[in-house]
C-alpha positions as CSV (number, residue, x, y, z in Angstrom):
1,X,-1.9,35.3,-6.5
2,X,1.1,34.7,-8.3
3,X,2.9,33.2,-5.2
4,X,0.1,30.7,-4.9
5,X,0.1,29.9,-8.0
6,X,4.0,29.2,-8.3
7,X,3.6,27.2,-4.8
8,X,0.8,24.9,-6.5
9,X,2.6,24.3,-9.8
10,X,5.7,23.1,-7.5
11,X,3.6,21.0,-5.6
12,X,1.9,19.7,-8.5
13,X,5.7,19.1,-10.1
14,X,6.8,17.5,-7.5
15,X,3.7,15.2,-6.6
16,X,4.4,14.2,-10.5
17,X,8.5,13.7,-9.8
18,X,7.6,11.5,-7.0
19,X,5.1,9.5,-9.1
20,X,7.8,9.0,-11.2
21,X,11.0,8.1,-9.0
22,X,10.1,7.7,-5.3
23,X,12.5,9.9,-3.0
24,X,11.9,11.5,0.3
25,X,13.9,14.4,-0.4
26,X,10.5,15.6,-2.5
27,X,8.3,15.3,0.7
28,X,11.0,17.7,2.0
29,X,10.8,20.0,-0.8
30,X,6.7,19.7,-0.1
31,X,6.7,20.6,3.2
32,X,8.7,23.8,2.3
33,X,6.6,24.6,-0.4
34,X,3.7,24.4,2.4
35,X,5.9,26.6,5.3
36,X,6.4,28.6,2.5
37,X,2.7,29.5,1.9
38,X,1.7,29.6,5.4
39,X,4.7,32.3,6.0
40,X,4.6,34.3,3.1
41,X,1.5,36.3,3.8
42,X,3.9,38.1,6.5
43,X,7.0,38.1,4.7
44,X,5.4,39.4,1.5
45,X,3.4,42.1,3.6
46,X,-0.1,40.8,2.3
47,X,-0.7,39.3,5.8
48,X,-3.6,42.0,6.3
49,X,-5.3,40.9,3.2
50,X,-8.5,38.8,5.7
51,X,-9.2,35.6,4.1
52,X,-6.4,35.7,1.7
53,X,-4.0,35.2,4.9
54,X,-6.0,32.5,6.0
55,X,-6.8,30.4,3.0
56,X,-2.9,30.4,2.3
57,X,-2.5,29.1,6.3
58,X,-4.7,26.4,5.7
59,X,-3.7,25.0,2.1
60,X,0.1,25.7,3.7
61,X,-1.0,23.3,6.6
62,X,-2.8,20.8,4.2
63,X,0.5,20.2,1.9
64,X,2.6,20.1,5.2
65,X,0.7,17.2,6.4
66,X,0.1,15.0,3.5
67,X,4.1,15.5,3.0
68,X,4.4,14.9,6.5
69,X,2.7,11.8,6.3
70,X,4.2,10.7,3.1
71,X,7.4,10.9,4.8
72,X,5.9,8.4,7.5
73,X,5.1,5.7,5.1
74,X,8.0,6.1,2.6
75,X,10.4,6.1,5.8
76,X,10.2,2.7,6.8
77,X,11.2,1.1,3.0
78,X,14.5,0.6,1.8
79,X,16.1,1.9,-0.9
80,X,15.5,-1.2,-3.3
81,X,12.0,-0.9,-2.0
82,X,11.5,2.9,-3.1
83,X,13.3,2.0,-6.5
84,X,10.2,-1.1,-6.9
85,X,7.5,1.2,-6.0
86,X,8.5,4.1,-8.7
87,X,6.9,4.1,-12.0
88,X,10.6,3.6,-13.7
């Protein structure tokens, strides 16, 4: 529980950071927040825990896309054009 929990509260910070000052280095630090959950249940030896496993694959999978597709729309703007589109 704690894992997720730590996982969500950086995905939550760094949703926040890119709200604030659009960079694409924070949809890389999302997608290995997301690789991160989906592995851990194995590398933390909880990966016979049932649903727990499962729920952690799919919420894993769900912040590796929407970074995943963040990074497709943000890729294409310059860098003027990411400074613009921050709240700063």
């Amino acid at each position: 529980a704690a894992n997720a929990t730590i996982v969500g509260i950086l995905v939550l910070a760094l949703g926040a950071a890119e709200f604030l000052d659009l960079r694409r280095w924070e949809e890389g630090l999302e997608t290995a927040c997301g690789l991160w959950l989906i592995a851990s249940p194995f590398i933390l030896g909880y990966a016979d825990a049932g649903m727990l496993r499962y729920w952690h694959f799919v919420l894993g999978a769900a912040v590796v896309l929407l970074a995943m597709l963040e990074l497709r729309q943000d890729w294409t703007l310059s860098d003027a054009e990411l400074t613009r589109h921050s709240a700063r």
